[in-house]
FIDODO-155869 format. One record per residue (C-alpha): residue in three letters; x, y, z. Coordinates in steps of 0.2 Angstrom, whole numbers, padded with zeros to 4 digits, always signed. Layout:
BEGIN
AlaXYZ...
# end
This chain:
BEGIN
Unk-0127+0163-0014Unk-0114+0178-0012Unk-0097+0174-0002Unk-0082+0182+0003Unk-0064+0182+0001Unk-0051+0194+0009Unk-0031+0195+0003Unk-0017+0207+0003Unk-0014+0208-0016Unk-0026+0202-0030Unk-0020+0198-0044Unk-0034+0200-0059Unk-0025+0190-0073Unk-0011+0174-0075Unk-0001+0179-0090Unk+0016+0183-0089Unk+0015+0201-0079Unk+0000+0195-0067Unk+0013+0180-0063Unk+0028+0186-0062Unk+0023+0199-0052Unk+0015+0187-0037Unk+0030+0177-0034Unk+0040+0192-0032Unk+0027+0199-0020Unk+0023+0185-0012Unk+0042+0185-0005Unk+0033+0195+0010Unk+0012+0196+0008Unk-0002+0183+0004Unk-0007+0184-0016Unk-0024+0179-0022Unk-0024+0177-0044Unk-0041+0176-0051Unk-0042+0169-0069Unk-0055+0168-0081Unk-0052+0153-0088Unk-0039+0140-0087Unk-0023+0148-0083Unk-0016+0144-0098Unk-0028+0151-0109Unk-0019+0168-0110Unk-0009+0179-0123Unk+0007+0175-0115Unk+0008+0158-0117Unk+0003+0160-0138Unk+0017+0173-0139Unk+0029+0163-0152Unk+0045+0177-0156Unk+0051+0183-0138Unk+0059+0198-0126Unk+0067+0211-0134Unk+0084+0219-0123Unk+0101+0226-0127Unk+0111+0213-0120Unk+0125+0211-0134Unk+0141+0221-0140Unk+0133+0226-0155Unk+0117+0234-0147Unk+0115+0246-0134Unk+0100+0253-0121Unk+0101+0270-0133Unk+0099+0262-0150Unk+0085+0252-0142Unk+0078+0266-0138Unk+0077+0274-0153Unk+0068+0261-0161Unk+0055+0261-0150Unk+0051+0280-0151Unk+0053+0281-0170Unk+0041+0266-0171Unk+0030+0274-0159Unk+0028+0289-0173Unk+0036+0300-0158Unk+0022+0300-0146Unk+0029+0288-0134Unk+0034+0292-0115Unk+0051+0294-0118Unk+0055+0292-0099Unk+0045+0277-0097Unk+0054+0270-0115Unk+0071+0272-0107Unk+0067+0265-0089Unk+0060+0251-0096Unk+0073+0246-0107Unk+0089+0247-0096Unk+0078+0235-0085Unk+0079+0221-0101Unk+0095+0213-0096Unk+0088+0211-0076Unk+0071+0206-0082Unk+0079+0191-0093Unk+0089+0186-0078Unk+0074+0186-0067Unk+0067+0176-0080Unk+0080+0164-0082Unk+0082+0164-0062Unk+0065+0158-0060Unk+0067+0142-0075Unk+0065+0150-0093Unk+0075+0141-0106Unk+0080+0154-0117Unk+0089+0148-0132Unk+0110+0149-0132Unk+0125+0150-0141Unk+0138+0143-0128Unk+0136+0154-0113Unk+0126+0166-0122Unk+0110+0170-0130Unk+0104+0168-0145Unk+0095+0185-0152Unk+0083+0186-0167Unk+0079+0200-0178Unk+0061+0207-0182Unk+0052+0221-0189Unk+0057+0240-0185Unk+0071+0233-0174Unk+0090+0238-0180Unk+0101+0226-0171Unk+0097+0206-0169Unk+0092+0207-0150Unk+0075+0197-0148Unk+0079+0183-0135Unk+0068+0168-0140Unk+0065+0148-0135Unk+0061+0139-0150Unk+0047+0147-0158Unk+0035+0147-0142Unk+0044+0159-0130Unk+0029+0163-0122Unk+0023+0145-0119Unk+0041+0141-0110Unk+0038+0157-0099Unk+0021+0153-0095Unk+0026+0138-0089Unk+0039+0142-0080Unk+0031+0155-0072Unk+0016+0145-0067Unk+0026+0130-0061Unk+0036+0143-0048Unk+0018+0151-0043Unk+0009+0135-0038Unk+0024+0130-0029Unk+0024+0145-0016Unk+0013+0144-0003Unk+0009+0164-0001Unk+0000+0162-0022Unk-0017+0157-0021Unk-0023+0153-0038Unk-0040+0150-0044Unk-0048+0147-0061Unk-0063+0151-0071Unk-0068+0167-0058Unk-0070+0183-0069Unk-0071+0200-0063Unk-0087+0211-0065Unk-0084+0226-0058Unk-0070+0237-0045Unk-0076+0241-0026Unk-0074+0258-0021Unk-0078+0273-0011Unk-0082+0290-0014Unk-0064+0296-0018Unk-0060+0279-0030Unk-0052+0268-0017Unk-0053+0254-0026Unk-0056+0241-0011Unk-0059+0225-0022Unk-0069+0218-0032Unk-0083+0207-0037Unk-0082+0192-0045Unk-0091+0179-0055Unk-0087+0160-0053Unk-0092+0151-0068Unk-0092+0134-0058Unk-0105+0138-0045Unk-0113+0152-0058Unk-0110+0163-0039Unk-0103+0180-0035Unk-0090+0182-0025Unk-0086+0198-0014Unk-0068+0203-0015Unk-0058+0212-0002Unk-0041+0218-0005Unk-0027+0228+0002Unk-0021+0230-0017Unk-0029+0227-0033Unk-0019+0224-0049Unk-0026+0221-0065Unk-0014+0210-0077Unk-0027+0205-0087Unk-0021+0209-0106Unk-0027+0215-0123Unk-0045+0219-0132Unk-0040+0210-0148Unk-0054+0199-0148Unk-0066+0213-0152Unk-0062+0210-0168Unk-0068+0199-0181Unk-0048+0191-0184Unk-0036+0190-0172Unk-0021+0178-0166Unk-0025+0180-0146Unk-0036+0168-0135Unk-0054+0171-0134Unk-0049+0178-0116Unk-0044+0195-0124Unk-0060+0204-0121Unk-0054+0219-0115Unk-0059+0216-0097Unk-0049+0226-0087Unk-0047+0241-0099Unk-0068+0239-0095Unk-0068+0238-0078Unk-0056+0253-0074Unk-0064+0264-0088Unk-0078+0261-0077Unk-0072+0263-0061Unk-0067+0280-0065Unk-0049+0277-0073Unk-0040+0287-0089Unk-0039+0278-0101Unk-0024+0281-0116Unk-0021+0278-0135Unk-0034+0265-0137Unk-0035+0270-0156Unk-0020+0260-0158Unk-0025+0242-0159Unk-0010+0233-0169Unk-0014+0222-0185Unk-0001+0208-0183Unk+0003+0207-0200Unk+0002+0189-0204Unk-0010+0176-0198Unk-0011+0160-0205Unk-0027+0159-0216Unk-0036+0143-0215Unk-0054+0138-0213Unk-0048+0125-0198Unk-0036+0137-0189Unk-0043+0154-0183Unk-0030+0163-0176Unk-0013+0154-0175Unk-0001+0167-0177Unk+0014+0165-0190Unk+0029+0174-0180Unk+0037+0190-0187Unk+0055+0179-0183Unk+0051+0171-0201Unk+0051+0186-0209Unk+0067+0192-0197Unk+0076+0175-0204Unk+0073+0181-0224Unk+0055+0174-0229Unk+0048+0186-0240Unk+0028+0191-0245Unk+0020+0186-0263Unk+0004+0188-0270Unk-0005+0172-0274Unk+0003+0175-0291Unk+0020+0172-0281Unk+0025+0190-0285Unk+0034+0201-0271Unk+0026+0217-0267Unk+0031+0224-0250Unk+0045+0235-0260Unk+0031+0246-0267Unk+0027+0250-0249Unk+0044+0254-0239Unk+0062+0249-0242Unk+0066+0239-0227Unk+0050+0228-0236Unk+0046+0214-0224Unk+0055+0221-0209Unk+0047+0237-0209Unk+0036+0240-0193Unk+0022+0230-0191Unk+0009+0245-0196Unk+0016+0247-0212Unk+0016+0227-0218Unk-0002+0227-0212Unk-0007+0240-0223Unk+0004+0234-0237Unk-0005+0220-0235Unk-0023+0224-0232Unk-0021+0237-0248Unk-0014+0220-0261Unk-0030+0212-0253Unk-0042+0226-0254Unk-0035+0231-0271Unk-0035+0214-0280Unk-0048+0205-0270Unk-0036+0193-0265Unk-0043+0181-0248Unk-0024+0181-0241Unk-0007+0185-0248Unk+0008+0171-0245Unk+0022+0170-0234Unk+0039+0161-0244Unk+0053+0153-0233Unk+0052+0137-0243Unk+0071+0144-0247Unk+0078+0138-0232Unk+0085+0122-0230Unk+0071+0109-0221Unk+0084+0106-0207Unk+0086+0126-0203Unk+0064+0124-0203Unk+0064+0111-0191Unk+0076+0116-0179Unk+0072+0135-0180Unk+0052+0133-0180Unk+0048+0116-0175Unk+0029+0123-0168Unk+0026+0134-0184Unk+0031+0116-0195Unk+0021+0106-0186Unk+0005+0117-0182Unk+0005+0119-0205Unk+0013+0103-0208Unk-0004+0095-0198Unk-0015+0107-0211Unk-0008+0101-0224Unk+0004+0116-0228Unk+0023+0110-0227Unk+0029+0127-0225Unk+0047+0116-0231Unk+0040+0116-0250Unk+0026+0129-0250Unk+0020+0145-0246Unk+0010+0151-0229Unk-0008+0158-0234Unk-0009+0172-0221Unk-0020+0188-0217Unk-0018+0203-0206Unk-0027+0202-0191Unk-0031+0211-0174Unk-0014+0205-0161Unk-0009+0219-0147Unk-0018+0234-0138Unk-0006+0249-0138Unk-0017+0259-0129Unk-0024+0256-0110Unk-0025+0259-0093Unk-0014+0276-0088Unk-0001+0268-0079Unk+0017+0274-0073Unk+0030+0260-0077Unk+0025+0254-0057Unk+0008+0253-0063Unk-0001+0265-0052Unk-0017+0270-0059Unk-0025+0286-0054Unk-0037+0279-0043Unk-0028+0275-0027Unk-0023+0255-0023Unk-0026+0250-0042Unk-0013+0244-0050Unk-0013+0239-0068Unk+0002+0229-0077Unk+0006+0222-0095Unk-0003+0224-0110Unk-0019+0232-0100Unk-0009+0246-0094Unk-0005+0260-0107Unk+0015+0267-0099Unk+0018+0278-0115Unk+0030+0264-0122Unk+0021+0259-0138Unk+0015+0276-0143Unk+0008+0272-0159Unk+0013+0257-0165Unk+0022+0242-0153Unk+0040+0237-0157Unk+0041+0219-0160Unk+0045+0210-0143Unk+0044+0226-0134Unk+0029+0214-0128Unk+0035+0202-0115Unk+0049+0215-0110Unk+0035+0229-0103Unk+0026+0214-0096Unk+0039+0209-0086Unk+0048+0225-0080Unk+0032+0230-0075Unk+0032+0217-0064Unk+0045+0221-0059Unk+0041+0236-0053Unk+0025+0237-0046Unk+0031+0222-0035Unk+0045+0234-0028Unk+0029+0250-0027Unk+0020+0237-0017Unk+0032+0232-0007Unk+0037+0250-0001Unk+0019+0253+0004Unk+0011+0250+0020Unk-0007+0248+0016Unk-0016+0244+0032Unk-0032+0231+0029Unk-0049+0243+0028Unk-0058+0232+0042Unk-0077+0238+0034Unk-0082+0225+0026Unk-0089+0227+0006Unk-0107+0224+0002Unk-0112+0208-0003Unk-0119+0208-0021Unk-0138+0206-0025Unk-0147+0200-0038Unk-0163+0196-0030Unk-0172+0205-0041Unk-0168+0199-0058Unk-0174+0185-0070Unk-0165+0169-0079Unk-0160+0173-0096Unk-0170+0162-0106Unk-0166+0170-0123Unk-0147+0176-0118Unk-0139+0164-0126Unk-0146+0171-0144Unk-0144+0191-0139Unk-0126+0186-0135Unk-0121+0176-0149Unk-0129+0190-0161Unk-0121+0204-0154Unk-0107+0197-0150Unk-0103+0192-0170Unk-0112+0210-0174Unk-0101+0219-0165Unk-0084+0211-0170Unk-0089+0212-0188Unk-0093+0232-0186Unk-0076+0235-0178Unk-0065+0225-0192Unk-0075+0233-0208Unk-0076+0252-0199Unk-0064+0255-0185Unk-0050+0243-0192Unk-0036+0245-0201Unk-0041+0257-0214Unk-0054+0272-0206Unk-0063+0286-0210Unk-0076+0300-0203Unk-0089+0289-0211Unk-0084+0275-0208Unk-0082+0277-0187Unk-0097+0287-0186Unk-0107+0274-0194Unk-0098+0261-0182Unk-0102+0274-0167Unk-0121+0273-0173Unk-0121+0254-0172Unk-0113+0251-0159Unk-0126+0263-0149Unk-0140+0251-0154Unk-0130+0238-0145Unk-0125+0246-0132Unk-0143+0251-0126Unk-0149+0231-0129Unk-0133+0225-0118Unk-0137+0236-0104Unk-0156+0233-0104Unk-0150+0215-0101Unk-0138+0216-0092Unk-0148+0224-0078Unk-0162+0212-0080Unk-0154+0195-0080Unk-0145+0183-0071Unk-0127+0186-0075Unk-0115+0172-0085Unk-0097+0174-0090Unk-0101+0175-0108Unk-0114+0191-0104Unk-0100+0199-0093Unk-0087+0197-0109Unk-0100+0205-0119Unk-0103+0219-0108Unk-0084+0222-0108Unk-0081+0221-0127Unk-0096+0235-0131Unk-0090+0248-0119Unk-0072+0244-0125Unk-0077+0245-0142Unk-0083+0261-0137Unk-0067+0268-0130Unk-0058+0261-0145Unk-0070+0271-0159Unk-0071+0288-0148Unk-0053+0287-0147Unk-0053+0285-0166Unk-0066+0300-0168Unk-0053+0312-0158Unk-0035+0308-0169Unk-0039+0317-0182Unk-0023+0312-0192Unk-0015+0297-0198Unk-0001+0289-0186Unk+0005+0271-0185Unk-0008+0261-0181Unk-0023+0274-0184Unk-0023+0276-0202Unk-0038+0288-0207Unk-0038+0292-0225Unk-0048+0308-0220Unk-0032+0315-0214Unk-0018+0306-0223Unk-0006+0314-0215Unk+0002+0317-0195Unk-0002+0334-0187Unk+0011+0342-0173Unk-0008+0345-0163Unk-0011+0327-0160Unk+0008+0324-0154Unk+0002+0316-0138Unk-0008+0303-0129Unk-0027+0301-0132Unk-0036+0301-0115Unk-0053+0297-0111Unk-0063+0297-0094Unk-0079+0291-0090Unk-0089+0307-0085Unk-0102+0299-0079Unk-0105+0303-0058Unk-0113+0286-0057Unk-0110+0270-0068Unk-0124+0258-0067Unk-0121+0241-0057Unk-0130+0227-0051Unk-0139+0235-0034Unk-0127+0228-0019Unk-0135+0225-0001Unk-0130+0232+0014Unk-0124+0218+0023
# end
């Protein structure tokens, strides 16, 4: 049975951007949070390195700067780059203010080095800075009384009318397997990454791609989606799937070996293990591909055990429990899918181009990764766009649209008998297509034959989809295929090799592909669920 729900702000998401964002709004206006799962089950809280900001004597906003656009391979927003890092020292105080535990040397913070970065200035806790900000976060959000949060409800699709208003949204709760109708003043999508479209990744199995999914459909640009980053070094293990081993290893001196224990990343580039994390990924992927190697290793067994302990504790703990003591041995690790460049067009607010849709963090797509993500540059976008779309909202006066939204019909659809098999085979199908064709290493062939596959799939998702009973894993399903879409027509149109999007078609960058890629859905009228006019 369908119900209803009306906020000012909906929140789509409960990661570190969706969060941070509703306590600062909910200073003045009721928030709603919808997410998917449990609220911990997001990207934010498995981020282990931390929040990169020029806050020492040795760095400054500039130098930040620079890194960020030359790691971008120059097709960044400069503007957006430069407004979001003279916010990093006011977005770690926010932080801080509202309970994060940043580690500290006396009165002041510790900083890290990573990959592509000049200067030490990553701020961390431990080696699980996300999880201390999730926490924190989520501990002030239940606490105010304006933050409604509620779990395992996933979004299907915006509400709109004819000139893209988004109006709300409809919703699926996985408890009572009912739709929910959603009204809202605002609508903001926080609702992270795609990386789980591919076969091996270190995010949650909540990074479907969902809101890149719904806006695409919904009538939103859409930017840079060929540049799906390749964190460089995931440990390799048949119990362990996608426990990420942090860049701040190889920022404290550990170096990569093949499993002959002999270093290779000088063949590559001369900053070697600190060169951005495009260039390891291929390093690495190329030794594999190359030698038939199943991983390559990651050596810190240099350091003293005491320096292991006390600088990653989760890292030691998390190998020591597989039988790896990182103190005395090697890391196996592989490169697998980690971060979404690309996204939602947003300004550094998060304004969309459809009117009263917002979208924040790694969904949205500011111009400030361009081509490739500098290390960190993560949590700070996430938060500052926080930030920022908080103070958008906040200068708006968006009266409540009294009309109330059609209620969602399914009347005339069937249980899914066999949808648990079509979903498990498609779902392993099409993550295996985007890791062996549109993955680290491309060509022509290989994304046209990925375009040709996925078409199949496409058509048998949609058949179902329109005949069945709708489930959260079906949803997921039907987000990841028309995002995996977006991802290889993306591919299709860079017709060079930059950062992330390496084809070896066209080895080299071309001054005609010195911008965004942007893609629309042309369609008038996307299919959806028929809706009654109640």
């Amino acid at each position: 049975m369908s119900t209803r729900l009306n906020t000012e702000v909906l929140i789509v998401g409960s990661g570190i951007s969706g969060l941070l964002c509703a306590i600062e709004l909910a200073k003045s206006r009721k928030v709603l949070i919808l997410s998917k799962s449990h609220t911990d089950d997001c990207s934010t809280s498995w981020a282990q390195g931390g929040i990169a900001a020029a806050i020492n004597d040795q760095d400054d906003v500039k130098k930040h700067a620079e890194d960020t656009i030359l790691n971008g391979h120059y097709i960044c927003d400069n503007e957006s780059v430069l407004k979001i890092i003279k916010q990093g020292k006011d977005s770690i105080d926010l932080l801080i203010k509202y309970g994060v535990d940043f580690n500290k040397n006396g009165k002041n913070l510790k900083q890290t080095l990573e990959g592509g970065h000049s200067k030490r200035r990553i701020a961390y806790h431990n080696d699980n800075t996300g999880e201390e900000i999730h926490t924190s976060l989520l501990k002030k959000a239940k606490s105010n009384k304006n933050i409604t949060i509620k779990e395992n409800i996933m979004a299907i699709d915006l509400i709109g009318d004819k000139d893209k208003h988004c109006e709300g949204l409809y919703a699926y709760d996985d408890i009572s397997r009912s739709v929910i109708t959603v009204q809202a003043n605002i609508t903001i999508l926080a609702t992270g990454g795609a990386s789980k479209i591919y076969q091996y990744t270190t995010n949650p199995d909540t990074s479907t791609g969902d809101g890149v999914a719904l806006a695409y459909r919904f009538g939103c640009t859409i930017s840079n989606m060929e540049f799906i980053q390749f964190h460089p070094t995931c440990l390799y293990h048949s119990k362990e799937k996608s426990f990420l081993i942090s860049e701040s290893l190889r920022g404290e001196g550990a170096k990569l070996v093949n499993p002959d224990g002999e270093y290779f990343m000088n063949k590559y580039d001369i900053r070697g293990e600190l060169a951005p994390r495009d260039v390891v990924a291929r390093a690495i992927d190329i030794e594999m591909k190359n030698n038939s190697y199943k991983c390559v290793y990651l050596d810190i067994s240099f350091k003293s055990k005491g320096y292991i302990l006390k600088r990653f504790p989760n890292i030691y703990k998390k190998c020591l429990m597989l039988g790896i003591d990182i103190s005395k041995s090697t890391i196996p690790v592989v490169p697998a899918a980690h971060y979404t460049c690309g996204g939602i067009r947003t300004n550094v607010s998060g304004e969309t181009d459809c009117p009263n849709l917002f979208a924040i963090g790694e969904v949205a797509h500011t111009g400030l990764h361009g081509a490739n993500r500098l290390a960190s540059n993560s949590l700070l976008e996430c938060s500052v766009m926080a930030m920022e779309c908080s103070k958008m909202i906040n200068r708006k006066n968006i009266p409540l649209r009294e009309k109330a939204l059609p209620l969602w019909n399914d009347s005339y659809v069937t249980e899914g008998c066999d949808e648990n098999i079509l979903i498990s085979h498609n779902w392993a199908e099409l993550r295996k297509i985007m890791w062996n064709y549109v993955g680290i290493l491309r060509t022509d062939k290989m994304l046209n034959r990925a375009k040709e596959k996925l078409s199949v799939i496409n058509s048998e998702i949609n058949e179902f989809y329109h005949t069945h009973k709708i489930s959260k894993d079906l949803l997921e399903l039907r987000n990841i295929i028309d995002v995996a879409n977006i991802i290889t027509d993306a591919a299709i149109i860079r017709k060079e090799s930059r950062g992330l999007h390496y084809n070896k078609d066209y080895p080299v960058t071309k001054d005609e592909f010195n911008k965004p890629t942007e893609l629309k859905n042309t369609k008038k009228d996307f299919i959806m669920k028929l809706v009654s006019k109640a």
